[in-house]
Predicted model as a PDB file, atoms N, CA, C, CB and O in Angstrom, pLDDT in the B-factor column:
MODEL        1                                                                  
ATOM      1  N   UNK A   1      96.970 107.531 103.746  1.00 85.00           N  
ATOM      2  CA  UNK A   1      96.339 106.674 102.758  1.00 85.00           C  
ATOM      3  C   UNK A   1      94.869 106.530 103.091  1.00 85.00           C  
ATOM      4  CB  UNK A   1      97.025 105.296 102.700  1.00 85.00           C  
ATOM      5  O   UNK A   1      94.460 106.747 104.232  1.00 85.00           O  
ATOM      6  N   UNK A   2      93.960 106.115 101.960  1.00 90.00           N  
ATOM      7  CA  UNK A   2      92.526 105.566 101.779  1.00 90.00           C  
ATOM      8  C   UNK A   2      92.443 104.192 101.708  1.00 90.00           C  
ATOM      9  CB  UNK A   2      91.879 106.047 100.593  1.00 90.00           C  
ATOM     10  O   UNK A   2      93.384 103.423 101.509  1.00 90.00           O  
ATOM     11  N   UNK A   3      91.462 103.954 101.851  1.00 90.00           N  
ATOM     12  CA  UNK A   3      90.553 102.685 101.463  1.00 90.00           C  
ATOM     13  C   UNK A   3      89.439 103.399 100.472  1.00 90.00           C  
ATOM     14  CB  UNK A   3      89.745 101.850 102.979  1.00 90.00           C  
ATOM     15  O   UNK A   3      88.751 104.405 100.644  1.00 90.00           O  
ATOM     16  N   UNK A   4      89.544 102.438  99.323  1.00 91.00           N  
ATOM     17  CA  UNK A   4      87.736 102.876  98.553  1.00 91.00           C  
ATOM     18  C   UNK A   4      87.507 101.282  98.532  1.00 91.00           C  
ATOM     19  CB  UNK A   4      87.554 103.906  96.389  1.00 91.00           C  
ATOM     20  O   UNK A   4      88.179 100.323  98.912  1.00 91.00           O  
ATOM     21  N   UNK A   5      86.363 101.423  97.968  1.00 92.00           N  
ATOM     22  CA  UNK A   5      85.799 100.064  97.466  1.00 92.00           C  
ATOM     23  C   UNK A   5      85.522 100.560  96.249  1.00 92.00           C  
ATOM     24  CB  UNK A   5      84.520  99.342  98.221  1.00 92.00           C  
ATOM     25  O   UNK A   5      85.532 101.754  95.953  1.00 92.00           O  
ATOM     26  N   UNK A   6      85.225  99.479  95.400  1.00 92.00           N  
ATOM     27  CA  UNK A   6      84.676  99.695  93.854  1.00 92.00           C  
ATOM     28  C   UNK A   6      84.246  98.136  93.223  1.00 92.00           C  
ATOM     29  CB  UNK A   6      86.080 100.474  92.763  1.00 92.00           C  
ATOM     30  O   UNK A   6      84.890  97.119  93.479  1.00 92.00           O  
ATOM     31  N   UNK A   7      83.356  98.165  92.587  1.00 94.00           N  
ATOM     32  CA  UNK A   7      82.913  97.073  92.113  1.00 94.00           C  
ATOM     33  C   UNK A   7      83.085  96.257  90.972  1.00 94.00           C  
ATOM     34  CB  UNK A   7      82.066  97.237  92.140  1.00 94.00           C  
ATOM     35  O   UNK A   7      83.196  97.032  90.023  1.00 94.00           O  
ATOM     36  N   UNK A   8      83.147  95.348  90.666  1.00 94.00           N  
ATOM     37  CA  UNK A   8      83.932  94.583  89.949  1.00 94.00           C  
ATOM     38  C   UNK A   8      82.931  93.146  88.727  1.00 94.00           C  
ATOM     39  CB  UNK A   8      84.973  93.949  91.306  1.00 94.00           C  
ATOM     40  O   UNK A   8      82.500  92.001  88.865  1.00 94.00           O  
ATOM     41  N   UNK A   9      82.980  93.814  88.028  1.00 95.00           N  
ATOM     42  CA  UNK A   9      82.089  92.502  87.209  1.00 95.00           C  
ATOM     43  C   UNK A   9      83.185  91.574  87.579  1.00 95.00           C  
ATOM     44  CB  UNK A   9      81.715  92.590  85.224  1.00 95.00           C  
ATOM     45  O   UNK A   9      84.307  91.992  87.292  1.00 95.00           O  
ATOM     46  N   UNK A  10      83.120  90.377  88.165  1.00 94.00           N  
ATOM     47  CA  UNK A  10      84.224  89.496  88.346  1.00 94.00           C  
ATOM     48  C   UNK A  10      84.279  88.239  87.381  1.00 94.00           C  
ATOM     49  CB  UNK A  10      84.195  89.049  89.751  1.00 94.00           C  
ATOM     50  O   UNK A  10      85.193  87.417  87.445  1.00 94.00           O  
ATOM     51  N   UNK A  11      83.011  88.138  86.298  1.00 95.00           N  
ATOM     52  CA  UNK A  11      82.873  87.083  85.552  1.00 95.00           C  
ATOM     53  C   UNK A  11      83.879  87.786  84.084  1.00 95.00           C  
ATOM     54  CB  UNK A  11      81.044  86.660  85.360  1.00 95.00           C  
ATOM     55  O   UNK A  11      84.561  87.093  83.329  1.00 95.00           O  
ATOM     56  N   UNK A  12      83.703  89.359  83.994  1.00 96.00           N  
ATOM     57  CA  UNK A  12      83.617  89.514  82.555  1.00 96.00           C  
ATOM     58  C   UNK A  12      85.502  89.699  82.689  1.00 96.00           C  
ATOM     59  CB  UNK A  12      82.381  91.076  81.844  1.00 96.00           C  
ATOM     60  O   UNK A  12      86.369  89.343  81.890  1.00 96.00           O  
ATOM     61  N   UNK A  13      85.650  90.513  84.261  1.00 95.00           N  
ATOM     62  CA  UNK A  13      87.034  90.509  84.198  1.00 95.00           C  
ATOM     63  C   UNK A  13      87.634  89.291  83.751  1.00 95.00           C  
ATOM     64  CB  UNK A  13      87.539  90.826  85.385  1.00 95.00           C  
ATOM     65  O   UNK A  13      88.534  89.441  82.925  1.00 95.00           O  
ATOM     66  N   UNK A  14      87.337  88.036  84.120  1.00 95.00           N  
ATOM     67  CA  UNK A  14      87.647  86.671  84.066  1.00 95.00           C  
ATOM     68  C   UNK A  14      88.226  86.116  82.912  1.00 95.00           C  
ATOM     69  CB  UNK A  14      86.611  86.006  84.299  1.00 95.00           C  
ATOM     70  O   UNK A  14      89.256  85.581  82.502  1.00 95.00           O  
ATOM     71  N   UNK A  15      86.549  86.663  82.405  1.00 96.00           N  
ATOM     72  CA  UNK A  15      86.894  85.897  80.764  1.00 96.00           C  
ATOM     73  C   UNK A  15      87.795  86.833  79.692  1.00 96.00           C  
ATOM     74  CB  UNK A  15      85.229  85.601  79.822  1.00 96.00           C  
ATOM     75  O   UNK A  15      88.104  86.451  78.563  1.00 96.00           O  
ATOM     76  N   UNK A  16      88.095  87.927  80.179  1.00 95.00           N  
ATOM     77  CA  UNK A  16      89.358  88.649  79.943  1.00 95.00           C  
ATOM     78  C   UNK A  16      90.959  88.248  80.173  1.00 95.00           C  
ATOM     79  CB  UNK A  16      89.167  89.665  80.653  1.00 95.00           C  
ATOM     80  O   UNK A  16      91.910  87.981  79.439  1.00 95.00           O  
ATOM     81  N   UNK A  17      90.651  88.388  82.028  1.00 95.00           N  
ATOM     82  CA  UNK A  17      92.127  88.161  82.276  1.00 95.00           C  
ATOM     83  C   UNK A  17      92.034  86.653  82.691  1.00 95.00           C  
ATOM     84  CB  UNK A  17      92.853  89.219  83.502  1.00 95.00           C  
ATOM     85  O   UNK A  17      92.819  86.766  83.632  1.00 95.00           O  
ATOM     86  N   UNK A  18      91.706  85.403  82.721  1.00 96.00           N  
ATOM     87  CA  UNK A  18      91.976  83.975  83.595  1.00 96.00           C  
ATOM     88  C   UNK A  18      92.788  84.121  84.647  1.00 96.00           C  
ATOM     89  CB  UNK A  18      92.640  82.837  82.823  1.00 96.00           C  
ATOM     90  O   UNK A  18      92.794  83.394  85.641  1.00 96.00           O  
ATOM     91  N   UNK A  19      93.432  84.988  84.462  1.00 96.00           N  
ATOM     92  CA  UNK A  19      94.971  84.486  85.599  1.00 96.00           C  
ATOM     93  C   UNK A  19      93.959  85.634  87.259  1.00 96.00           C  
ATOM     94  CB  UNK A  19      97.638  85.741  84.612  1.00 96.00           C  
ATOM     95  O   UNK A  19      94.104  85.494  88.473  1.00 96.00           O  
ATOM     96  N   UNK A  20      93.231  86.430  86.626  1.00 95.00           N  
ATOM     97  CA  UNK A  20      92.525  86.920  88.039  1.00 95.00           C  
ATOM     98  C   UNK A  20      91.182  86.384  88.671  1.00 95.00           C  
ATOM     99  CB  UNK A  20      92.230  88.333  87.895  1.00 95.00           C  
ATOM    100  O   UNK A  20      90.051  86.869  88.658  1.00 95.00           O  
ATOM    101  N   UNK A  21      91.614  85.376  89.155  1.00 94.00           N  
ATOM    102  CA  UNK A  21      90.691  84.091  89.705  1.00 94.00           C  
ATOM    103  C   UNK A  21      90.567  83.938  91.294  1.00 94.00           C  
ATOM    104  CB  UNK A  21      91.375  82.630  89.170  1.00 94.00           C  
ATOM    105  O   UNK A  21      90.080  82.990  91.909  1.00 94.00           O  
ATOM    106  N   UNK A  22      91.241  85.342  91.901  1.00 94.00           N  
ATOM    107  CA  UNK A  22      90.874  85.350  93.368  1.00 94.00           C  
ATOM    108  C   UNK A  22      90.830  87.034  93.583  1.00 94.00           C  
ATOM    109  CB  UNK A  22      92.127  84.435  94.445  1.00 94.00           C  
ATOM    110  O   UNK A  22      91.508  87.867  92.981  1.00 94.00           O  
ATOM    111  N   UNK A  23      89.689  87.290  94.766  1.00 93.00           N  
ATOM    112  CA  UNK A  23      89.576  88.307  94.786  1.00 93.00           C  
ATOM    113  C   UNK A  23      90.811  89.072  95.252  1.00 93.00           C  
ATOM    114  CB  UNK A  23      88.576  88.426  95.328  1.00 93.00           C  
ATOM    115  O   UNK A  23      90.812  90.285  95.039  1.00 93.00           O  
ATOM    116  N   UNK A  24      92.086  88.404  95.989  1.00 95.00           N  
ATOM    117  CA  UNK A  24      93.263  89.309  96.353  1.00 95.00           C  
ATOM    118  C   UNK A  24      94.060  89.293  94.692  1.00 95.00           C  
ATOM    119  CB  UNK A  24      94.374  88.523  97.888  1.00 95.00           C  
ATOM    120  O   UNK A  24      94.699  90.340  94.588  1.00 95.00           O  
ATOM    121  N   UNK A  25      94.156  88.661  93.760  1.00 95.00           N  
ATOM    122  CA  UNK A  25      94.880  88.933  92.639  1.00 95.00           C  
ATOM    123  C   UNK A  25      93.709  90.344  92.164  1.00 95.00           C  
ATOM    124  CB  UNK A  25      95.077  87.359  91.479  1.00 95.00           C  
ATOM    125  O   UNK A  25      94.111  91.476  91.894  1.00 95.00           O  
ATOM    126  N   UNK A  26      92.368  89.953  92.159  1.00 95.00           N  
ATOM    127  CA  UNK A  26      91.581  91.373  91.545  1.00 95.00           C  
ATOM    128  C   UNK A  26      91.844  92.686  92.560  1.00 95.00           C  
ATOM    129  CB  UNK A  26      89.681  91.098  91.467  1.00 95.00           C  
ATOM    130  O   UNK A  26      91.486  93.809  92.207  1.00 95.00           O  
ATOM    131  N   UNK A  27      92.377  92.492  93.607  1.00 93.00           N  
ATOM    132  CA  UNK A  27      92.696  93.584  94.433  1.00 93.00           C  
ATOM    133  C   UNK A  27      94.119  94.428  94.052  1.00 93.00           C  
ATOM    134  CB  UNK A  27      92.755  92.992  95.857  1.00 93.00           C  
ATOM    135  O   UNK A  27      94.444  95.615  94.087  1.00 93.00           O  
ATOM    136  N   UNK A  28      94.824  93.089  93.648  1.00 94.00           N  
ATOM    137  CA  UNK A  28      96.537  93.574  93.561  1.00 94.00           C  
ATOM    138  C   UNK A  28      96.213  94.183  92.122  1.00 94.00           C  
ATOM    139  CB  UNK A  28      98.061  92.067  93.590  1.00 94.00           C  
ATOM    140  O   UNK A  28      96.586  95.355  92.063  1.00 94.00           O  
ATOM    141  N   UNK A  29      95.626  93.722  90.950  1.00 95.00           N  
ATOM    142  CA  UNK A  29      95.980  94.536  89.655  1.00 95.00           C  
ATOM    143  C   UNK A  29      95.062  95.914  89.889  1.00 95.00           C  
ATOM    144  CB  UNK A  29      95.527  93.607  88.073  1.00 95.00           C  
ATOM    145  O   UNK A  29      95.319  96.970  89.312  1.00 95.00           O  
ATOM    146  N   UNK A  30      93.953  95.742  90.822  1.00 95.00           N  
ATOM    147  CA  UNK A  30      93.382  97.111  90.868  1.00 95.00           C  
ATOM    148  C   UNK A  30      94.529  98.356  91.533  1.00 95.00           C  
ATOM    149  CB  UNK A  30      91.940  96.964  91.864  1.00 95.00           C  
ATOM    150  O   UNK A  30      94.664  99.526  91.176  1.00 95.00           O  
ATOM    151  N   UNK A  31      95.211  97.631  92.552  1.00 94.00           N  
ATOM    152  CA  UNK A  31      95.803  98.625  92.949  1.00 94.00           C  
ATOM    153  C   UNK A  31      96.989  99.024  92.278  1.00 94.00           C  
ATOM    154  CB  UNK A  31      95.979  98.469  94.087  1.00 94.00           C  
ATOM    155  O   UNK A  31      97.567 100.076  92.551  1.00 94.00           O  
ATOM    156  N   UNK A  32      97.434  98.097  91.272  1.00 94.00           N  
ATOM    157  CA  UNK A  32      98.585  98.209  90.471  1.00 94.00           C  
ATOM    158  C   UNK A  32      98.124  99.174  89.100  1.00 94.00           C  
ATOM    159  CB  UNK A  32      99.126  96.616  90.079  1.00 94.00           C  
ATOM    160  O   UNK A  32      98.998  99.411  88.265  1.00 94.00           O  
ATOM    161  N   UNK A  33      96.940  99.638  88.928  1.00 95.00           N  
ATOM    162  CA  UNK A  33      96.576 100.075  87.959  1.00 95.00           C  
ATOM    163  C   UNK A  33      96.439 101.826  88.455  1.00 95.00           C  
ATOM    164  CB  UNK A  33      95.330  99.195  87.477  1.00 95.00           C  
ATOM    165  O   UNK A  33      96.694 102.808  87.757  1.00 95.00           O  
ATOM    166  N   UNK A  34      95.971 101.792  89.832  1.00 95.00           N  
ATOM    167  CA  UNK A  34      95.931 103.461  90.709  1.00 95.00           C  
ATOM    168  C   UNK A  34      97.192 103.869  90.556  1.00 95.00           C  
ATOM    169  CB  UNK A  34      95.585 103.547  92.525  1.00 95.00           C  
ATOM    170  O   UNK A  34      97.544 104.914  90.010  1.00 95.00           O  
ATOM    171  N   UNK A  35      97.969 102.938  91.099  1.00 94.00           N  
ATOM    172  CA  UNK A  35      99.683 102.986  91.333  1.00 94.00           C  
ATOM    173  C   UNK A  35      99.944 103.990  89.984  1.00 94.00           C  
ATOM    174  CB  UNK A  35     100.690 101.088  91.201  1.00 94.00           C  
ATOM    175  O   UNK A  35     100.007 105.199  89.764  1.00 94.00           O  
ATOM    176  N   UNK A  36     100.061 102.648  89.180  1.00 94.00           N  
ATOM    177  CA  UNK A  36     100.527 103.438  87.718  1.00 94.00           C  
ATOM    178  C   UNK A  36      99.658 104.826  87.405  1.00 94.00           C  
ATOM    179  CB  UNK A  36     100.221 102.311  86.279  1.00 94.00           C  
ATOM    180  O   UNK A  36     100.256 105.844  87.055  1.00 94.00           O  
ATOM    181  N   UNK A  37      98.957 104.814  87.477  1.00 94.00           N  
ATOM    182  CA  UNK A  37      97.953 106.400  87.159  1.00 94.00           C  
ATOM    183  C   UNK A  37      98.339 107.285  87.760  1.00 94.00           C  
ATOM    184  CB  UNK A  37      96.454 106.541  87.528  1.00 94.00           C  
ATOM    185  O   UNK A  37      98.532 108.345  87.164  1.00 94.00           O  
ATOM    186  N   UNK A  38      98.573 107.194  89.032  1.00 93.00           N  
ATOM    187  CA  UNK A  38      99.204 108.240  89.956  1.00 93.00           C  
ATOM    188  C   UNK A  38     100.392 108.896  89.159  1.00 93.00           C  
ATOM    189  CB  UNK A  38      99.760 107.547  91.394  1.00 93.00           C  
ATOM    190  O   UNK A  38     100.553 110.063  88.801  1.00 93.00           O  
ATOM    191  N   UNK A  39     101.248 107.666  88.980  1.00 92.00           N  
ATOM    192  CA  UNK A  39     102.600 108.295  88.531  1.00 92.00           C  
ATOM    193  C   UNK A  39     102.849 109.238  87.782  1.00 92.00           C  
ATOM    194  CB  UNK A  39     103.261 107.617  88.030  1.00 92.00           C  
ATOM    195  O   UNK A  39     103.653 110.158  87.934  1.00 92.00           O  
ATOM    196  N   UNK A  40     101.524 108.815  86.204  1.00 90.00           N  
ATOM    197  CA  UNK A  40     101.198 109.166  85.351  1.00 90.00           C  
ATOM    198  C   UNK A  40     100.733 110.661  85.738  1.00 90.00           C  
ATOM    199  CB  UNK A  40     100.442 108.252  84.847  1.00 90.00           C  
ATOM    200  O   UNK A  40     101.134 111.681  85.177  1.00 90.00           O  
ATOM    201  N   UNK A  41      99.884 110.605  86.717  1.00 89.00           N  
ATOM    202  CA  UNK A  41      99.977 112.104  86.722  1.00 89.00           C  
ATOM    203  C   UNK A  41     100.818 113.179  87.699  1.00 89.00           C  
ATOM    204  CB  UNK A  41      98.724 112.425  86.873  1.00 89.00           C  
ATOM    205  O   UNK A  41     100.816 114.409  87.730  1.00 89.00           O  
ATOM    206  N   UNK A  42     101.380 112.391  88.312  1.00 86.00           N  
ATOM    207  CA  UNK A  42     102.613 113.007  88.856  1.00 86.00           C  
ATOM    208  C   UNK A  42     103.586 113.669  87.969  1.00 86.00           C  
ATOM    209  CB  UNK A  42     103.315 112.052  89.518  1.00 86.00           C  
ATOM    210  O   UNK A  42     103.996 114.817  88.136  1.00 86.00           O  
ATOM    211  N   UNK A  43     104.035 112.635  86.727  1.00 84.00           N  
ATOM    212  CA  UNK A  43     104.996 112.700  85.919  1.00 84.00           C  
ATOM    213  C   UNK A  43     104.297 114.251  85.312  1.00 84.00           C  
ATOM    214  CB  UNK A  43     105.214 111.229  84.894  1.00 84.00           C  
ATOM    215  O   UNK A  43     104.788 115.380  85.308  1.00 84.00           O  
ATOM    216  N   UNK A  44     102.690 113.652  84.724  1.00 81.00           N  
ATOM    217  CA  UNK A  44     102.289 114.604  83.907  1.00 81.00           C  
ATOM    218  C   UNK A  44     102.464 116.338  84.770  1.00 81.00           C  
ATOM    219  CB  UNK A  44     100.662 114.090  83.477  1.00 81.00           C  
ATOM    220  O   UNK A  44     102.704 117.283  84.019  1.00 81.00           O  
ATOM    221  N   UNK A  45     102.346 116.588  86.112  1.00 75.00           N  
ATOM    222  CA  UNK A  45     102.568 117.596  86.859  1.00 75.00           C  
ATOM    223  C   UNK A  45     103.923 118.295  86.577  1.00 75.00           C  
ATOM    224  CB  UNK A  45     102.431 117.164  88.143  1.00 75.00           C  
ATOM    225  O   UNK A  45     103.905 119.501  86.332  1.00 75.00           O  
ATOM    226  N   UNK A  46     105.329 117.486  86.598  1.00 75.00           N  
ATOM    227  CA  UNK A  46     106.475 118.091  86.552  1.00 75.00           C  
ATOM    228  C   UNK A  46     106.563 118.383  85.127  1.00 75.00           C  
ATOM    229  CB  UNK A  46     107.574 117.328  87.133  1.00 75.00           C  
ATOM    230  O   UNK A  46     107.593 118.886  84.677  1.00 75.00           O  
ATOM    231  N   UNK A  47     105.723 118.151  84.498  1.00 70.00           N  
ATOM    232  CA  UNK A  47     105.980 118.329  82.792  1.00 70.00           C  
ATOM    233  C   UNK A  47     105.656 119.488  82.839  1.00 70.00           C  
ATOM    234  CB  UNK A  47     105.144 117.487  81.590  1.00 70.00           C  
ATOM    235  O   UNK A  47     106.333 120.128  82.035  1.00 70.00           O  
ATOM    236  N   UNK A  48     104.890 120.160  83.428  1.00 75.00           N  
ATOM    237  CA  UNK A  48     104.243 121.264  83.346  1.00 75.00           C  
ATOM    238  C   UNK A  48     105.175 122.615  83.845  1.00 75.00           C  
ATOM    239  CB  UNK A  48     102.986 121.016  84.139  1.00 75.00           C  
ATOM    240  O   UNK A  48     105.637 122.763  84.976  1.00 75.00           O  
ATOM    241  N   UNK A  49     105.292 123.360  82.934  1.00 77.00           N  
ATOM    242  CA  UNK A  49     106.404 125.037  83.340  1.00 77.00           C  
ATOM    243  C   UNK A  49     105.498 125.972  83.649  1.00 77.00           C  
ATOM    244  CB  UNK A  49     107.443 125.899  81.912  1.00 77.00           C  
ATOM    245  O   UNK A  49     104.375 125.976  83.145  1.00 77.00           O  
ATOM    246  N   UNK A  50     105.920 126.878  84.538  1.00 83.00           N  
ATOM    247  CA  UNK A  50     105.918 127.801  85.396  1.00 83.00           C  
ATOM    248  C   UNK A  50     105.902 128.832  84.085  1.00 83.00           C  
ATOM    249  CB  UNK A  50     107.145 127.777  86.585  1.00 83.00           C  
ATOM    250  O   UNK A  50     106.625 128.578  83.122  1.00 83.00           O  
ATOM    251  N   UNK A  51     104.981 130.092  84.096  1.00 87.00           N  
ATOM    252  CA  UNK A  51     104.920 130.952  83.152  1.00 87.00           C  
ATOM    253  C   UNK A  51     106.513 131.739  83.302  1.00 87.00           C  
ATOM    254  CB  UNK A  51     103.516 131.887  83.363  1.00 87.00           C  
ATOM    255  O   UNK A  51     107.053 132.416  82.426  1.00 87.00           O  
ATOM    256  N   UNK A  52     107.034 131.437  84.610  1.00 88.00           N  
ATOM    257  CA  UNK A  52     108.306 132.378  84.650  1.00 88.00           C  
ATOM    258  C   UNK A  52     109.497 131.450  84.178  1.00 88.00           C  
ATOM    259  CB  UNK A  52     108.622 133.036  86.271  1.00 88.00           C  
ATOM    260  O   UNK A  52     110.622 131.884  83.927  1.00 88.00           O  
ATOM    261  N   UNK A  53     109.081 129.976  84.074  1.00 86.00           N  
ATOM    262  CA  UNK A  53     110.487 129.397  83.436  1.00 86.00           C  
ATOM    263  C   UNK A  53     110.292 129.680  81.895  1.00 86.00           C  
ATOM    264  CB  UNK A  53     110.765 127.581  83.741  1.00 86.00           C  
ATOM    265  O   UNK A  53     111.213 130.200  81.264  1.00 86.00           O  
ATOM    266  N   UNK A  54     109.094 129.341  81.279  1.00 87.00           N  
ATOM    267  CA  UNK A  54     109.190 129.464  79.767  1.00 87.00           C  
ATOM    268  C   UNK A  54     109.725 130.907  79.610  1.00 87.00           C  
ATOM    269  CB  UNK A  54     107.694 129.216  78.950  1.00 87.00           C  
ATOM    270  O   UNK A  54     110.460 131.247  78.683  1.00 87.00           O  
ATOM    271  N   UNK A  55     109.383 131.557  80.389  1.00 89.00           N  
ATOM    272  CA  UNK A  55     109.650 133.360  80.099  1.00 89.00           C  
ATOM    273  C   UNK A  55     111.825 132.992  80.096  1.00 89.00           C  
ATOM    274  CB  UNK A  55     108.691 134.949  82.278  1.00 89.00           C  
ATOM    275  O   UNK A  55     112.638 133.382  79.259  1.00 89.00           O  
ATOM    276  N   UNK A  56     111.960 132.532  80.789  1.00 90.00           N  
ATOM    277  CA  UNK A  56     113.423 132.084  81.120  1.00 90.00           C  
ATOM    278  C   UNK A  56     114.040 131.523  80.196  1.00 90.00           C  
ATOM    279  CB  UNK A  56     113.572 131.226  82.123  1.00 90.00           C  
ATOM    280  O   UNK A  56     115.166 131.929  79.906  1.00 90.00           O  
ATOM    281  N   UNK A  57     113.308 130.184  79.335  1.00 88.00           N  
ATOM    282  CA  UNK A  57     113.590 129.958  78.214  1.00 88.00           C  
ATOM    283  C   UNK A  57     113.623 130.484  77.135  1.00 88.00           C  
ATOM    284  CB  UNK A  57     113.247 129.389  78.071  1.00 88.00           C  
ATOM    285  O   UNK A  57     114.526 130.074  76.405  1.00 88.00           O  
ATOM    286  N   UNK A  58     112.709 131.571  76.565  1.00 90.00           N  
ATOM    287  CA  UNK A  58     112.827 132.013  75.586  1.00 90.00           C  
ATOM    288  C   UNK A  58     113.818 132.919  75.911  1.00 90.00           C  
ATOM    289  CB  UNK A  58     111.758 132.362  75.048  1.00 90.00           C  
ATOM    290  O   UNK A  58     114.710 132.794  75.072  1.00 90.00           O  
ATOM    291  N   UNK A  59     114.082 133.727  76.678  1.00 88.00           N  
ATOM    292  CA  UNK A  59     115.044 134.818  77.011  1.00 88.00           C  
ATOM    293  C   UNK A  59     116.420 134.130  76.414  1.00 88.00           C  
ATOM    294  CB  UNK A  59     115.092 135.207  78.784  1.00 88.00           C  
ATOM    295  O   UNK A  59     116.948 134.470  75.355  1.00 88.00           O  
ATOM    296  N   UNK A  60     116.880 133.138  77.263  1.00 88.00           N  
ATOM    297  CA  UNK A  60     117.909 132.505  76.984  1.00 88.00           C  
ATOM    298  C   UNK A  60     118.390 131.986  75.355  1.00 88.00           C  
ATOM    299  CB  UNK A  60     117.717 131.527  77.839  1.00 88.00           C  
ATOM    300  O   UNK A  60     119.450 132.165  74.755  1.00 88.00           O  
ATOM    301  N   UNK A  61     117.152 131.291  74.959  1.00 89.00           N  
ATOM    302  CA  UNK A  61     117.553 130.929  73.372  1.00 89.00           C  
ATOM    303  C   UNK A  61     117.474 132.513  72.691  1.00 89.00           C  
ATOM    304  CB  UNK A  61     116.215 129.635  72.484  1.00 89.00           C  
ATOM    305  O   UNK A  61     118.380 132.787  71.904  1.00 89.00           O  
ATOM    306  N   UNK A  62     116.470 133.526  72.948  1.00 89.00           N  
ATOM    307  CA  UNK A  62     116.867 134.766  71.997  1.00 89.00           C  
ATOM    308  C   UNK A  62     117.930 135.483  72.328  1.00 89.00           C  
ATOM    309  CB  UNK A  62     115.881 135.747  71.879  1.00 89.00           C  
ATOM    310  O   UNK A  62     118.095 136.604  71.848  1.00 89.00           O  
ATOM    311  N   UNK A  63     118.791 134.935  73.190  1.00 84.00           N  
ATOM    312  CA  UNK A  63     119.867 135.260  73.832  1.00 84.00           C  
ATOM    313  C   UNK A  63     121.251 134.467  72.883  1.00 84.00           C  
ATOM    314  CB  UNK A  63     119.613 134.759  75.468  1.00 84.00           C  
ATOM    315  O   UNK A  63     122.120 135.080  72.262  1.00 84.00           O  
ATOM    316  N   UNK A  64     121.151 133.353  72.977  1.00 82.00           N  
ATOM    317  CA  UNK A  64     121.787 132.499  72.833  1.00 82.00           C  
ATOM    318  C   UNK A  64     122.107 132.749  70.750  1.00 82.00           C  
ATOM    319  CB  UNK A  64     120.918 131.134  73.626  1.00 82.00           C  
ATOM    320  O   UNK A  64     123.139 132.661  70.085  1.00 82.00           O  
ATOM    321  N   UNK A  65     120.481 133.108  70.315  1.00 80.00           N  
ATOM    322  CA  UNK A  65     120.863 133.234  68.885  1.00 80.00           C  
ATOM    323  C   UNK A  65     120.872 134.417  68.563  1.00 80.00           C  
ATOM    324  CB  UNK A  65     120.112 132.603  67.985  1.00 80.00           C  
ATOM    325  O   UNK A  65     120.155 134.417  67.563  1.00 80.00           O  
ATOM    326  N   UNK A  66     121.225 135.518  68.743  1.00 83.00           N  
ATOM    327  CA  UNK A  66     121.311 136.960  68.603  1.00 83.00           C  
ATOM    328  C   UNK A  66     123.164 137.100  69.126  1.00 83.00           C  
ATOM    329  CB  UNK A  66     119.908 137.880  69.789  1.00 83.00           C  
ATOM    330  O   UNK A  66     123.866 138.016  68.698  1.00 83.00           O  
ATOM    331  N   UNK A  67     123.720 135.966  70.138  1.00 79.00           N  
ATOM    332  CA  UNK A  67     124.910 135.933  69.944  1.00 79.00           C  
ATOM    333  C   UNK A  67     126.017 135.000  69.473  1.00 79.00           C  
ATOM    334  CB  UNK A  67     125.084 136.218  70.713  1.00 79.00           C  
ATOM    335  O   UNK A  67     127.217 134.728  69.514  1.00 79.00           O  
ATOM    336  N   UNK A  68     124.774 134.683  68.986  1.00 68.00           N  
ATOM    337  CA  UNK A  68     125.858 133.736  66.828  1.00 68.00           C  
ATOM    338  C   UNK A  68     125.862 134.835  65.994  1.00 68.00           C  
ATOM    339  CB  UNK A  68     124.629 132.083  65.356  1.00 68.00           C  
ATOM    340  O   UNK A  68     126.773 134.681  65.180  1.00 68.00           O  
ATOM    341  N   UNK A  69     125.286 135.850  65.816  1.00 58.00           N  
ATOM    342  CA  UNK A  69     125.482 136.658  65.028  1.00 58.00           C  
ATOM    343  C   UNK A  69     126.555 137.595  64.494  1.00 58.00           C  
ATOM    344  CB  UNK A  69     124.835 137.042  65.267  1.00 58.00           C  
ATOM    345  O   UNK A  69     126.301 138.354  63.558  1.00 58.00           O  
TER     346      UNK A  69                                                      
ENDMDL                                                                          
END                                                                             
């Protein structure tokens, strides 16, 4: 793991969120917001096929409908 720092309008966040009124709550939604992004592109990674699986897929469905015929 890292440490970053990053800076924080802490008035405008405020008058946004009220409920983030200490710098450890502005710490926890910052890090709850990396958290979620990560996932997001984690998730977005396994979404992603391998030129040899799509090649696998199509094989299979022109497979699959050539023997309904």
């Amino acid at each position: 793991m890292c440490m970053v720092s990053i800076n924080v309008d802490e008035a405008a966040l405020r008058d946004m969120r009220p409920e983030l009124d200490t710098t450890a709550a502005i710490r926890l939604w910052a890090q709850e917001l990396v958290d979620h992004r990560m996932q997001q592109m984690r998730m977005e990674d396994e979404e992603t096929m391998s030129i040899e699986e799509a090649r696998a897929m199509v094989h299979a469905a022109i497979h699959e409908e050539y023997a309904k015929v």
